[in-house]
N, C-alpha and C positions, 0 to 999 in steps of 0.2 A: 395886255394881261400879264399877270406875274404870279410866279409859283416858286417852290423851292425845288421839286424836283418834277420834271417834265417826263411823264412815262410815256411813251411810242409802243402803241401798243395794247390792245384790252381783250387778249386771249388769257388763260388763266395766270400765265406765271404775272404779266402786266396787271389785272384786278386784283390779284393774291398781293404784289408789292405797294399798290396802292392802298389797299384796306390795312397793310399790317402799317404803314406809316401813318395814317390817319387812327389809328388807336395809339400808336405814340405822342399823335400830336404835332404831327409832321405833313405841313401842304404837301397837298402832288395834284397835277391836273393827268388825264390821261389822253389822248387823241388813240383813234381807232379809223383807219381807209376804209374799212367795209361798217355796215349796219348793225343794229345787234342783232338782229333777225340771223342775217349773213352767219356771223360768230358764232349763234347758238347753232346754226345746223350743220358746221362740221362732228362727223361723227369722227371720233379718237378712243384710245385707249382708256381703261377706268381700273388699272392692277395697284394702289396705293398702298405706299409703305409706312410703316409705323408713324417715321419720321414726316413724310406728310398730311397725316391724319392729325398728328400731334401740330403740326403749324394750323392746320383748318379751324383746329380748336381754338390755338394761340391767336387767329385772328376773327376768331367770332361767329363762324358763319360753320359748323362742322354739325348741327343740329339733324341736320336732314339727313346728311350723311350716316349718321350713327341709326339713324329711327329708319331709312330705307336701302341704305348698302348692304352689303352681303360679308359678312367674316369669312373667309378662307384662312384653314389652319391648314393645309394640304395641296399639293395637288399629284395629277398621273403623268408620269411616263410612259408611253405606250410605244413596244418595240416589237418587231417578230410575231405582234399581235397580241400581245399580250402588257398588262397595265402594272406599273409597278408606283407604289404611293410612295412621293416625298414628304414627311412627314414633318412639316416647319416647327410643328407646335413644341415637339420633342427635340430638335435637332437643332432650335436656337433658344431653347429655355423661353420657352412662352412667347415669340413672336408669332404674329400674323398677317397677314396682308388683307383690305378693304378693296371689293368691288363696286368701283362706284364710276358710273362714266363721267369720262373727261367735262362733255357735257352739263351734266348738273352739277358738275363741281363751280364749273363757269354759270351756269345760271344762279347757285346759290352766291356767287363773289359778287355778280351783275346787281340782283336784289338785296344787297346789303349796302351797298355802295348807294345806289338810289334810295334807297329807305335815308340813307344818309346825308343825302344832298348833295352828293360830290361832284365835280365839274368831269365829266366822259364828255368826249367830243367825237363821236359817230360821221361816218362817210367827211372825213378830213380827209380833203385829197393834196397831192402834189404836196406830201410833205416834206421839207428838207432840216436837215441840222447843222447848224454853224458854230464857230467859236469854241466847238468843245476841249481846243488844245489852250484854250487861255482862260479867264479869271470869269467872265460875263457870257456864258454860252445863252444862244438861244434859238428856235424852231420857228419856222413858218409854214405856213398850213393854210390851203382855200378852204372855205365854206361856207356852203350856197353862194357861190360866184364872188366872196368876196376875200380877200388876204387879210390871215392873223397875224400877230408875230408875239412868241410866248416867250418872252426873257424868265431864265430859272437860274438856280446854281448848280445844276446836276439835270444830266439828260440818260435815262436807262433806256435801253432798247431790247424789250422785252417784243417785238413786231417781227420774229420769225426768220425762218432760211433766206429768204426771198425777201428779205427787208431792206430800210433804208438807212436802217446805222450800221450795220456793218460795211454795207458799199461807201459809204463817206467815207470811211477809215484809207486811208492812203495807203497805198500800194507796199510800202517797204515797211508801214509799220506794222504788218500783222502777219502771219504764218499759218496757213491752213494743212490740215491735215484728212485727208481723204479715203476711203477705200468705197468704190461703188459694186453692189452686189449685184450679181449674172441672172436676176429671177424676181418678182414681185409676189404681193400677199393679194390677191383673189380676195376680199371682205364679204361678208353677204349678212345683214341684218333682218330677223325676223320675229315676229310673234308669236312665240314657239316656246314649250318650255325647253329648258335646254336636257341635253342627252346626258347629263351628270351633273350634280352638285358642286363639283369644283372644277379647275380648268384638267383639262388632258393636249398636252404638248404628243404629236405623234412625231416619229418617224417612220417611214416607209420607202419600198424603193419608186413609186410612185412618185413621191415627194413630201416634203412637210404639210402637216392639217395643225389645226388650234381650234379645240371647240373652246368657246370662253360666252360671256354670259351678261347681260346687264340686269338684268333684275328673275325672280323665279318664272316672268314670265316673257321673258323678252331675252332670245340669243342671239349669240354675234359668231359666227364660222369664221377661218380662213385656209386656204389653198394657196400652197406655193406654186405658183405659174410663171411660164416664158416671157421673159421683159416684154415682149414683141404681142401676148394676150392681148383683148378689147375686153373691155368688163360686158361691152354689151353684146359681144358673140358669145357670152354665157347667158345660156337660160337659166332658170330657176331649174328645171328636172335637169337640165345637167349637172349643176355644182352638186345637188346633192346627190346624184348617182356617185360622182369623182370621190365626197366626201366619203359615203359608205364604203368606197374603195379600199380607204385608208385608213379604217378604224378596225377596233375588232369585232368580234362577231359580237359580246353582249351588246356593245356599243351599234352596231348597226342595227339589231333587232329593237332597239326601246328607241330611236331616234326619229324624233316627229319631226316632217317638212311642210311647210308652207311657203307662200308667195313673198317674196324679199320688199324689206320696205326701205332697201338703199346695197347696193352692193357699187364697188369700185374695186381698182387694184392701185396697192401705193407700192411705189420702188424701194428696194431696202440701200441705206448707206449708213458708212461709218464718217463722220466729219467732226473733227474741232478745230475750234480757233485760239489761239494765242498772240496775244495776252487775250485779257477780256475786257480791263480795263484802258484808256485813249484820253487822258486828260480828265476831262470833266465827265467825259462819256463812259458806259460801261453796259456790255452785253450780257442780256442773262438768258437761258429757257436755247428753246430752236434758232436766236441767231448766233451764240457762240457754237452748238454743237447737237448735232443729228447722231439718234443711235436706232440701230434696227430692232425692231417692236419687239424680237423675240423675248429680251430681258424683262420687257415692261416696266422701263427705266428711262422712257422720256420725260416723261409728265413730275416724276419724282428727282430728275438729275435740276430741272429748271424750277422745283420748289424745295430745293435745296439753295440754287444760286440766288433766292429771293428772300430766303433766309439769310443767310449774308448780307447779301446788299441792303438787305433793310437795317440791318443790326449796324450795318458800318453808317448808311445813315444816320439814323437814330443817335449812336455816339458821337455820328461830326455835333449834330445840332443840340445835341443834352449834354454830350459831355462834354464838347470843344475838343474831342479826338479824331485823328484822321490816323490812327492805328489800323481802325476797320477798311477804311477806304483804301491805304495804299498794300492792303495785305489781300485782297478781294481776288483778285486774279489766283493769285496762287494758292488760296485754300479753296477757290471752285473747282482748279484742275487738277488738283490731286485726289477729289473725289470723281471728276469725271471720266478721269485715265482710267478709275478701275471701274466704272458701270460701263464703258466702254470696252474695254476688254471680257468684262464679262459678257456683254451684249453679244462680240464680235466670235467669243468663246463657244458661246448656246446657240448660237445662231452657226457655226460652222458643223456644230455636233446634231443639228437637228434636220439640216435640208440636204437636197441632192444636188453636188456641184457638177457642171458640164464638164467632161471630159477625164474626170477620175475614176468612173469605170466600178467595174466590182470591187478591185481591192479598199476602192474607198468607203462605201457601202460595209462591208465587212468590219476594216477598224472602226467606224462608226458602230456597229456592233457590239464589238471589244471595250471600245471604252460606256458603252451604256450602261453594258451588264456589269464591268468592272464598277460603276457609278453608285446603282441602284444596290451593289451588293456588299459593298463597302462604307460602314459609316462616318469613318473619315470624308470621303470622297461626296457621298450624299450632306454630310454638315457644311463641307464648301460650298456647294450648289445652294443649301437650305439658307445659308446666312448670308449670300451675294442675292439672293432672291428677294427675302423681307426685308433689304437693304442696311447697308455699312452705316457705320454711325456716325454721327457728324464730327 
C-alpha cells in the first residue's frame, strides 16, 4: 500500500490532520494500535480555543460543535472563598472559548472521515517507522496476524507521549525538556448539572479543585491529590465531601452529587521536544510535548501543530514548496514555549506545592488578588487563556 502521507495515529490531532489534507486533496492513510471503541472512551479535556474552533470549521466537521458546545465568555477565580470573574469577552475584545469535549471532537473527525471513505487502520500492532532520514520512508504494521508495509513520502506522528515516533528518533538527535509535578488531578465525571455556568478554577489551602463541565447536563470535577493517591481509594461521598471543602459557601450549597461515571487521577508534567521535525518524520500533538491541564492548552497546542503541518503539506504537494516543511519546527515551538509557560505559570499559582509552607500560600494570595484586581494583569491571564494567535 502507498500513500503520501502515513499518520500514526487516530486520536484527534491524527484525524484533525488527516481530514484537513483530504479537503486539500492530499492522500494520507492513518494506522491507530488501539480500536475506536478504545479512542472514543478516553475521557480528556474540551476547553477550545477560537483558533481551534476556527480549524473544526476549516476542516468540515465543526457542526455539532457549534449546535451542542457550550460558549464560555468567562470564567471564576475563587480564592479566600470567594469568586472573582475573568471576563474574556471584555478583556480580549470579543474572544471566547468552546466547551466541547475532547471526545466528540474525535467522534465528530472519526464520522467524517468514514462518511468519506478514508483508509484508518484500527488495532495496527507492532508498528515501526523506517527511513524517515532519507528520500522513501515507510511503516510497517501487523494486522490480524499478518505484516503491512505502507511506503509514503512523509510520516507524522501524531500517536502520543508513549508513542512510536518519537522512540525511533535517535538518541543525539533530539533534546527533551521536562519538569514532573509533586501532585496529580483526582478526575470524577458525572450526570449532574454542574455547580456553575462556567468554569471556577479554586485555590485553597487544601489544594487545587476545577469544577468544569461537558454539557448543561453532564460535569467533570477535579482534586489536586498526592502522586501516591489510588482513584479507587476514593469513593464517590468522599471526593465530593473534599470538593465542598474547597469551594465557597454559594458554591457548596447549590452543588448537586451523584454516582461517578469514570473517575481517574492523571500526573501533571511539563515536556517538549526539540526539534519536531527528523527528515521525512515530524511530531505533532502529545508526542512532541505534554502540558499540565490547568491552562487547557493541550488539545489546542497539538491543533495548532496540525495546522502547520498540514499547511506545509498542502504547499509541498500544490505548490512545489518546502518553505512550510523545513520552517515547521520552529513556528510550532515558539507557540508551544508560551502555552507552556503559561500552563506551567497557572498551574504554580493555583496548587499547593510540598514543602513551601505558609509563606507560599500567602504569595499565592498576593499575586491573585493583585491578578483579579488589576486589568492589566487580568488581560494577560484573559488573552493567554482564549489563546495566542497564530
Amino acid at each position: 500500500m502507498r500513500t503520501q502521507v502515513a499518520i500514526i495515529g487516530a486520536g484527534p490531532s491524527g484525524l484533525l490532520l488527516g481530514q484537513l489534507l483530504y479537503k486539500a486533496g492530499v492522500d494520507a492513510v492513518i494506522l491507530e494500535r488501539q480500536s475506536g471503541d478504545y479512542v472514543l472512551s478516553r475521557i480528556r479535556a474540551g476547553v477550545l480555543e477560537q483558533v481551534t474552533t476556527d480549524l473544526l470549521d476549516e476542516a468540515g466537521v465543526g457542526a455539532r460543535m457549534h449546535a451542542e458546545g457550550l460558549a464560555h465568555t468567562g470564567f471564576d477565580m475563587l480564592f479566600q472563598e470567594t469568586r472573582h470573574r475573568i471576563d474574556l469577552h471584555t478583556l480580549t475584545g470579543g474572544k471566547q472559548v468552546m466547551v466541547y469535549g475532547q471526545t466528540e471532537v474525535t467522534r465528530d473527525l472519526m464520522a467524517a472521515r468514514q462518511a468519506a471513505g478514508l483508509t484508518t487502520v484500527y488495532e495496527a500492532r507492532n508498528v515501526s517507522v523506517h527511513d524517515f532520514d532519507g528520500a522513501q520512508p515507510y511503516v510497517l504494521y501487523e494486522k490480524d496476524g499478518q505484516q503491512h508495509r505502507l511506503d509514503c513520502d512523509f510520516i507524522a506522528g501524531c500517536d502520543g507521549f508513549h508513542g512510536v515516533c518519537r522512540a525511533s528518533v535517535p538518541a543525539g538527535a533530539i533534546t527533551e525538556f521536562e519538569k514532573v509535578y509533586p501532585f496529580g488531578w483526582l478526575g470524577l465525571l458525572a450526570d449532574t448539572p454542574p455547580v456553575h455556568h462556567e468554569l471556577i478554577y479554586a485555590n485553597s489551602r487544601r489544594g487545587f479543585a476545577l469544577c468544569s463541565q461537558r454539557s448543561a447536563t453532564r460535569s467533570r470535577y477535579y482534586l489536586q491529590v498526592p502522586l501516591t493517591d489510588k482513584a479507587e481509594a476514593w469513593s464517590d461521598d468522599a471526593f465530593w465531601q473534599e470538593l465542598r471543602l474547597r469551594l465557597d459557601p454559594e458554591a457548596r450549597e447549590i452543588l448537586v452529587t451523584g454516582p461517578s461515571l469514570e473517575k481517574s487521577i492523571a500526573p501533571l508534567r511539563s515536556f517538549v521536544t526539540e526539534p519536531m521535525r527528523f527528515g521525512r518524520m515530524f511530531l505533532a500533538g502529545d508526542a512532541a510535548h505534554i502540558v499540565p491541564p490547568t491552562g487547557a492548552k493541550g488539545l489546542n497546542l497539538a491543533a495548532t501543530d496540525v495546522k502547520y503541518l498540514s499547511t506545509a503539506f498542502i504547499e509541498f504537494y500544490l505548490e512545489r514548496s518546502s518553505a512550510g516543511i523545513d520552517h515547521y519546527s520552529q513556528r510550532c515551538l515558539q507557540r508551544i514555549w508560551k502555552g507552556e509557560r503559561f500552563s506551567w505559570w497557572f498551574t504554580s499559582l493555583m496548587h499547593q506545592f510540598p514543602g513551601e509552607g505558609a509563606i507560599g500560600y500567602k504569595l499565592q494570595e498576593a499575586e491573585l488578588a493583585y491578578l483579579v484586581q488589576s486589568q492589566a494583569a487580568s488581560t494577560v491571564l484573559a488573552e493567554n487563556y482564549v489563546g495566542l494567535p497564530l
